[in-house]
C-alpha positions as CSV (number, residue, x, y, z in Angstrom):
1,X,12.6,281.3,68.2
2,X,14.0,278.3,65.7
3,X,16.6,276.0,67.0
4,X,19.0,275.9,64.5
5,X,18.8,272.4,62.4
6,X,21.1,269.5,63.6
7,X,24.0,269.0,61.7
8,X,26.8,266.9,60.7
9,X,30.6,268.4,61.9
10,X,31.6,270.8,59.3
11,X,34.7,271.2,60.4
12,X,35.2,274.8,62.2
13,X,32.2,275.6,60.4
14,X,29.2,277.0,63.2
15,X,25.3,277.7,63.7
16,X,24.3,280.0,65.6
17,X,20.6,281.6,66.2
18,X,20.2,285.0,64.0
19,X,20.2,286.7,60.8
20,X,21.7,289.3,58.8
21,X,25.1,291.4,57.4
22,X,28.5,289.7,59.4
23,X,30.8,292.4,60.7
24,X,34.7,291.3,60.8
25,X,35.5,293.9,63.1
26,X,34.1,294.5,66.8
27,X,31.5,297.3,66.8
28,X,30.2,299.5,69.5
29,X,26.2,298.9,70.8
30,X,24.1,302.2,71.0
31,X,21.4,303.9,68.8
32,X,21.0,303.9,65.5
33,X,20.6,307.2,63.2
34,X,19.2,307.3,59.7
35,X,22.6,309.4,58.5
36,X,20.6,309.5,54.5
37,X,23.6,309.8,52.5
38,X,21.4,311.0,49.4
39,X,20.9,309.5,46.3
40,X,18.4,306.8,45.5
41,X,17.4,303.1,45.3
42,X,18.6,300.9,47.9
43,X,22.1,301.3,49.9
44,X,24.0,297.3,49.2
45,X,28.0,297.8,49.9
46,X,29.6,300.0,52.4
47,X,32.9,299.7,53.9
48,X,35.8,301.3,56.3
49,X,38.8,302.4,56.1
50,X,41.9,302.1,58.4
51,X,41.8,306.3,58.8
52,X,38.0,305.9,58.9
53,X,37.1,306.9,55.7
54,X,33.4,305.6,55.1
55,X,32.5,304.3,51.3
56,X,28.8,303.7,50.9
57,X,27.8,302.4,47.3
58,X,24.2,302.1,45.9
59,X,22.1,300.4,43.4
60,X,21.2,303.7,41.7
61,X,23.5,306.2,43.1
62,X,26.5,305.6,43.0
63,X,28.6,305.9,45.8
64,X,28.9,308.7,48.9
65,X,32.3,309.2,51.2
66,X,32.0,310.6,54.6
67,X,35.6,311.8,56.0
68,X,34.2,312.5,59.3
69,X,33.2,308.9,60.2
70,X,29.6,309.1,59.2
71,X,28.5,312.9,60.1
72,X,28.9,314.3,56.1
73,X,28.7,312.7,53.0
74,X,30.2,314.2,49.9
75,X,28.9,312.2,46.3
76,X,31.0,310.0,44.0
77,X,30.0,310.3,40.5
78,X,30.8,311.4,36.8
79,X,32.5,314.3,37.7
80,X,35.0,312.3,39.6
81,X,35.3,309.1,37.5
82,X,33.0,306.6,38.8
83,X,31.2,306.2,35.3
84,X,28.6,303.7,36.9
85,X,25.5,304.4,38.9
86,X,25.3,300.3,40.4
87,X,28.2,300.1,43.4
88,X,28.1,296.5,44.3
89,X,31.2,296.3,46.5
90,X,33.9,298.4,48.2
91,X,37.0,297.6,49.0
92,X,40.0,299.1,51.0
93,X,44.1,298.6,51.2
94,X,44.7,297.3,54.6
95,X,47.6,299.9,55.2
96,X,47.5,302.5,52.7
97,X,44.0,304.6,53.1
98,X,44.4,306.4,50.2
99,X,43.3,302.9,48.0
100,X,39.9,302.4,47.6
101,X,38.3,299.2,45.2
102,X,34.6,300.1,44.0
103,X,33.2,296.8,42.5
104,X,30.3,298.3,39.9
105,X,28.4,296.5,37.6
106,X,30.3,296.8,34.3
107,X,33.8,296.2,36.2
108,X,36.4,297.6,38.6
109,X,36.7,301.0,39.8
110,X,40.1,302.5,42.0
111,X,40.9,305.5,43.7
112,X,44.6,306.5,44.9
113,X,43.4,309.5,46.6
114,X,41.2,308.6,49.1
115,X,38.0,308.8,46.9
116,X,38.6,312.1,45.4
117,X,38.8,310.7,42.3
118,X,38.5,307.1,40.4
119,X,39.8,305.4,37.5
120,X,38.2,302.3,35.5
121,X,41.1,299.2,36.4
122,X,38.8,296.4,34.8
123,X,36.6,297.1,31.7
124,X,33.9,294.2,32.4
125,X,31.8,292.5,34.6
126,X,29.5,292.5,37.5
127,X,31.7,292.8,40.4
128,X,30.0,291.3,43.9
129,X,32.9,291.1,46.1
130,X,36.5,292.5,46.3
131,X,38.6,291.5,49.2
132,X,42.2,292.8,49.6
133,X,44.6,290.5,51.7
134,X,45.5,291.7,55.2
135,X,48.5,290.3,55.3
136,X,49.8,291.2,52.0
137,X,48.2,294.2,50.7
138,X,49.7,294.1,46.8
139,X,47.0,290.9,46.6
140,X,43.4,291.9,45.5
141,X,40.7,289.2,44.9
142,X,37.4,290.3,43.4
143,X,34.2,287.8,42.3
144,X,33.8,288.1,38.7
145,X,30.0,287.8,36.5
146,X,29.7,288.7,32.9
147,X,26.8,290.2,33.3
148,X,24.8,290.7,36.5
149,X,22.5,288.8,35.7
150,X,25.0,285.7,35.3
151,X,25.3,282.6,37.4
152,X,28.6,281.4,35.6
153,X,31.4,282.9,37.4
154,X,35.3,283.3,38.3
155,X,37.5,285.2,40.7
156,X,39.9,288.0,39.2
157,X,43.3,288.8,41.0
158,X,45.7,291.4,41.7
159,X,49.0,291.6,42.7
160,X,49.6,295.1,42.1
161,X,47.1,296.6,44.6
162,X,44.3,296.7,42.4
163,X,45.9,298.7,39.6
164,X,45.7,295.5,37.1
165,X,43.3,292.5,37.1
166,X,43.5,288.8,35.7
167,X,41.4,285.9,36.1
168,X,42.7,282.9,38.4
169,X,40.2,280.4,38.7
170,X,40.0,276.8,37.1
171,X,36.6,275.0,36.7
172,X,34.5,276.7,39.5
173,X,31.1,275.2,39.1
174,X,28.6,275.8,37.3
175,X,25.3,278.0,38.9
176,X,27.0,280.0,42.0
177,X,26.4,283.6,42.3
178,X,29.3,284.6,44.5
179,X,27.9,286.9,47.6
180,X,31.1,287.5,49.7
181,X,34.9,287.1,49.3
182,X,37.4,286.7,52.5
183,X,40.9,286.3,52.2
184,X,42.5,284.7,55.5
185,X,44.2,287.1,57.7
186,X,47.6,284.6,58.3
187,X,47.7,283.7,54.3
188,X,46.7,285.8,51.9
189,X,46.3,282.6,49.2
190,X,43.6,281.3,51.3
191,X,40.4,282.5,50.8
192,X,37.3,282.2,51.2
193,X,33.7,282.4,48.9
194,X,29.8,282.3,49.8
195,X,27.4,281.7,47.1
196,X,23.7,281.8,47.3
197,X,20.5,284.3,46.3
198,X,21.2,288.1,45.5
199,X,18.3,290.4,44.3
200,X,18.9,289.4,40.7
201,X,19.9,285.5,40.3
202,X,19.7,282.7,42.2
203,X,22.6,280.8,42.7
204,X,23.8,277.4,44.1
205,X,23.7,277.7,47.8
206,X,27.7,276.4,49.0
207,X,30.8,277.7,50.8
208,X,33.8,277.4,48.8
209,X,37.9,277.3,50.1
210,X,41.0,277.7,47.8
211,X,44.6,277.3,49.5
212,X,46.2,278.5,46.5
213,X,45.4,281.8,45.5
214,X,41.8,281.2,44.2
215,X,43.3,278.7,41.4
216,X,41.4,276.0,42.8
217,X,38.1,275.7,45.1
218,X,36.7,272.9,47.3
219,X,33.2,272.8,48.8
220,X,33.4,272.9,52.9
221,X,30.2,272.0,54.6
222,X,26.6,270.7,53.2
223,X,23.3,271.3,54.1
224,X,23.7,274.7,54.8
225,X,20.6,276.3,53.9
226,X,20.2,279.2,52.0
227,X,23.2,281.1,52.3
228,X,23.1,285.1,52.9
229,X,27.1,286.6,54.4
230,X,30.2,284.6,55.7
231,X,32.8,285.9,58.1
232,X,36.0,284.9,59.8
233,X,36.6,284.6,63.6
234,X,38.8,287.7,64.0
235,X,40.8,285.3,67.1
236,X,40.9,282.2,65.1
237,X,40.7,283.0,61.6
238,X,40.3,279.0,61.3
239,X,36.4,279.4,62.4
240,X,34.1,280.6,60.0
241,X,30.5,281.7,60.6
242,X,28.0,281.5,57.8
243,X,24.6,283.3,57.8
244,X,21.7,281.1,56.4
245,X,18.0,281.9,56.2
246,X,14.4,279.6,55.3
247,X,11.7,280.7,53.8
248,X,10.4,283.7,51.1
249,X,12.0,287.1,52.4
250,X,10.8,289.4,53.5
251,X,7.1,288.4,54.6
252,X,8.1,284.6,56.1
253,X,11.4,283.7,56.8
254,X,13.9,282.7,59.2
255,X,17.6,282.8,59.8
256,X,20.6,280.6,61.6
257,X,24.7,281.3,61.5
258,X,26.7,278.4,60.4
């Protein structure tokens, strides 16, 4: 196994020795089971809900709901108003289950029904990330590309829980592709971005902090490596840990946490 690289002090920013998706809330160890939702292509977002609901999006499907934490799967499409086949991120309301974001990529999707049905909220753009705030649900952020196959970028807000969209940012730089969106769980104008390599551009590797609603952004840490995910302590939202990997995936890579 690699030892991870040494580094400068970043701050609260840490390495740790493995690779892959982050999870912000504490899972259970045991077996895994293929659960095939259905559909095709490959499976890129899924999410939770605080009754459990369980949104899966895809690159080709759509997206699936299971109301019975993973055991059924019922499909999302046309017929109930997701009009795009590319889900590319889900987001929930921290309190009320019935609001679920869908990130697609020709813009924003929402359900107030608990993924019965859903209505288009934001006409445009490739949609990596959205990312309500925990500690004041009204606030949405999602990461904004014309076109998904754009490195020039912005974050879009809501203060309305998701119903109506604007963009917020001022002179992010140029060449990021934004992978993840967090929004601190003590302020819900701090926040937090990852950019780095998805399967269709590659962007500026960098983590990126604004303090004032995503307005303005600040670059936290260098040398990172080739960032992949990015995820808050959950006891001391003040520590972040940042997936990185080396190499050409999948036939020769490796991987650390920041």
């Amino acid at each position: 196994m690699l030892s991870p690289p040494v580094l400068p002090r970043l701050g609260r920013v840490r390495l740790l020795g493995c690779i892959g998706l982050l999870v912000a809330a504490p899972a259970l160890a045991g077996p895994w089971t293929n659960i095939s939702p259905g559909g095709g292509g490959a499976f890129t977002a899924i999410g939770a809900g605080p009754t459990g609901i369980l949104i899966c999006g895809g690159d080709l499907s759509g997206a699936y709901r299971s109301l019975d934490r993973g055991l059924t799967w019922d499909r999302i499409g046309s017929d109930r108003g997701l009009k795009r086949t590319h889900v590319s991120a889900v987001g929930f309301d921290p309190l009320d289950p019935q609001i679920i974001h869908l990130g697609t990529e020709v813009g924003i999707y929402r359900s107030g029904d608990g993924g019965g049905t859903f209505e288009r909220v934001l006409a445009t753009g490739y949609i990596g990330a959205v990312a309500p705030a925990p500690s004041d649900p009204t606030i949405v952020y999602a990461t904004y590309h014309p076109l998904w196959t754009d490195s020039a970028s912005n974050i879009y807000k809501s203060t309305d829980r998701g119903l109506s969209w604007a963009p917020v940012a001022s002179a992010l730089p140029a060449n990021l592709r934004l992978l993840k969106l967090i929004v601190s769980p003590l302020d819900p104008n701090t926040l937090y971005a990852v950019s780095g390599e998805d399967r269709f551009v590659s962007g500026t590797p960098a983590v990126y902090r604004s303090t004032d609603g995503g307005v303005s952004w600040s670059r936290i840490g260098e040398s990172l490596g080739d960032l992949w995910d990015l995820g808050l302590d959950p006891v001391t939202p003040g520590t972040l840990y940042v997936t990185a990997y080396t190499g050409v995936p999948p036939t020769s890579w490796s991987g650390s946490v920041y």
